[in-house]
C-alpha positions as CSV (number, residue, x, y, z in Angstrom):
1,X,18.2,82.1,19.7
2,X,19.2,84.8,17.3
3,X,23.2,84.9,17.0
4,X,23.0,88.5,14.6
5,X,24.6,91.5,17.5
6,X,21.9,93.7,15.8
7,X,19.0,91.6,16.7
8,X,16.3,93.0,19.2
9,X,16.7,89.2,20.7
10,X,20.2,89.6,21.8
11,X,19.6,92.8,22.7
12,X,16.9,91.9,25.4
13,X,18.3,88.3,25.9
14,X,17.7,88.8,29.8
15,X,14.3,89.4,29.6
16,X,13.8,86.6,26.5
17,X,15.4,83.8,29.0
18,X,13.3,84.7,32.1
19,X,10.6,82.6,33.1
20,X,8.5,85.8,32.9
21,X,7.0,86.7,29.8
22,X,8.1,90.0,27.8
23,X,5.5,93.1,28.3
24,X,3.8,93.8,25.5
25,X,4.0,97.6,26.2
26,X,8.1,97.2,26.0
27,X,7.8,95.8,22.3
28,X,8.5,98.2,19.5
29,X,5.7,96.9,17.2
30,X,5.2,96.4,13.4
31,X,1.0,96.2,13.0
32,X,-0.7,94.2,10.7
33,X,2.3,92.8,8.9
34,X,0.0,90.5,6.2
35,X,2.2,90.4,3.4
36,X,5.7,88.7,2.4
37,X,7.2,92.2,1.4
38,X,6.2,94.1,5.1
39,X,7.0,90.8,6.7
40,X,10.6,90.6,4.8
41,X,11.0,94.9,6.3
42,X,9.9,94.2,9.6
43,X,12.2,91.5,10.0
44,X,15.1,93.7,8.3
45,X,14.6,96.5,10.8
46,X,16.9,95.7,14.0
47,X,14.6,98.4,15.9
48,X,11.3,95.9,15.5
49,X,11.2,93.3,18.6
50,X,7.7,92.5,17.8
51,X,5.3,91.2,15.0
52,X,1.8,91.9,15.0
53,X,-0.3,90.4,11.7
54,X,-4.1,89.1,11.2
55,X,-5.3,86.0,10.2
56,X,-8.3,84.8,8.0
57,X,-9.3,81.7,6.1
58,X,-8.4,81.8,2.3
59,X,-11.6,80.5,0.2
60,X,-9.5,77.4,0.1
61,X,-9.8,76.9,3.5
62,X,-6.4,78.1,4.7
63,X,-5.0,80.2,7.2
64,X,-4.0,83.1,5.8
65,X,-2.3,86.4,6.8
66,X,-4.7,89.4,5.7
67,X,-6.8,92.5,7.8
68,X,-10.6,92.2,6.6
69,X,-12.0,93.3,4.0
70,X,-9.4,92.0,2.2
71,X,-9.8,88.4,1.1
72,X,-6.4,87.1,-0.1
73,X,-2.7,87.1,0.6
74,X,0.6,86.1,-0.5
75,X,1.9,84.9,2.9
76,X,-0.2,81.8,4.4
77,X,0.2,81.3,8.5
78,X,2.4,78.3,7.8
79,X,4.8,80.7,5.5
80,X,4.7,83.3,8.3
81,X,5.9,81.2,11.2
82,X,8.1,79.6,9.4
83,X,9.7,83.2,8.1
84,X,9.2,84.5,12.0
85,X,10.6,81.4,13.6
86,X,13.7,80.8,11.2
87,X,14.3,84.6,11.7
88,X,14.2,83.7,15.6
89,X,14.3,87.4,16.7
90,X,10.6,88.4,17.1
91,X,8.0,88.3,19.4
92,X,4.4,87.4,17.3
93,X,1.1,88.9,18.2
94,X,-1.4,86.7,16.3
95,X,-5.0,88.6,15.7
96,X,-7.7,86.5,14.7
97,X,-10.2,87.9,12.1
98,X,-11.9,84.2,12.0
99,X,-13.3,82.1,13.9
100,X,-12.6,79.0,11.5
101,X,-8.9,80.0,11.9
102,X,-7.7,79.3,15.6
103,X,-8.4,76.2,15.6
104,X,-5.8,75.1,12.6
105,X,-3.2,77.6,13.5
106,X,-3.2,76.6,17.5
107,X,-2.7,73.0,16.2
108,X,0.7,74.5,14.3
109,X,1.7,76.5,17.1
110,X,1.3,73.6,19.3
111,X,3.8,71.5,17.0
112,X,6.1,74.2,16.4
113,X,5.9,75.2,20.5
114,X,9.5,74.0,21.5
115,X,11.4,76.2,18.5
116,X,9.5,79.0,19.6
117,X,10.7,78.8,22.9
118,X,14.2,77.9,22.0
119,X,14.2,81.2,20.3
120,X,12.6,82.9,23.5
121,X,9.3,83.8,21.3
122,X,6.5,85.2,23.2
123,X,3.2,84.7,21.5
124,X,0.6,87.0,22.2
125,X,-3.3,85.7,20.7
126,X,-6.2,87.5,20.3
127,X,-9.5,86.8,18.6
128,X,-11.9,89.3,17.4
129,X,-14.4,86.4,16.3
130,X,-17.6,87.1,17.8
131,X,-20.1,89.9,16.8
132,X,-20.6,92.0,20.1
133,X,-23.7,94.1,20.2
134,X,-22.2,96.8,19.0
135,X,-20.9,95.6,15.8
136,X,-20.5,96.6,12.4
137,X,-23.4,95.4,9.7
């Protein structure tokens, strides 16, 4: 657990040591944080208790963080849960942009499962993997 008096984790340290998990609707969110310098100022900012970021596969067949179109990043998903879980003070929404991506990054959360909940993480997942009928060409 987060040991800074400023932290949104001590803040909330009730509702991070329940057996419930936190609401998503009671998060103050930072979107689509894909990048080592908005990941660094979300984490800076005592008023963020939440981390929302996408996820693609590099060309080199990595998890990366990066929002479609874009293609690269400087901040792979190892770097980022690393970063979130040494930080220990955010919630993580994870939004998958590809398919090929949950399966490696649920392998790392799975390994890295018992710090996360040391911390009182939440993770939220969500996958926007498959074309609907309604979907953009």
């Amino acid at each position: 657990m987060c040991v800074h008096p400023e932290c949104p984790a001590m803040r909330n340290a009730e509702v991070l040591r329940s057996k419930f998990h936190p609401r998503a609707s009671n998060q103050i969110w930072v979107h689509s944080c894909c990048s080592r310098q908005k990941l660094e100022a979300a984490l800076a900012d005592s008023a963020i208790t939440a981390v929302e970021s996408d996820i693609i596969m590099s060309r080199e067949g990595m998890p990366i963080m990066a929002h479609p179109p874009a293609t690269t990043s400087d901040l792979s998903f190892e770097e980022f849960l690393d970063t979130c879980i040494s930080d220990g003070c955010r919630h993580l929404k994870l939004d998958f942009k590809a398919g090929a991506a949950v399966e490696p990054c649920l392998n790392v959360l799975a390994k890295r499962a018992t710090e996360l909940r040391a911390n009182g993480q939440a993770v939220w997942l969500n996958a926007d993997v498959i074309c609907g009928p309604n979907a953009r060409k």
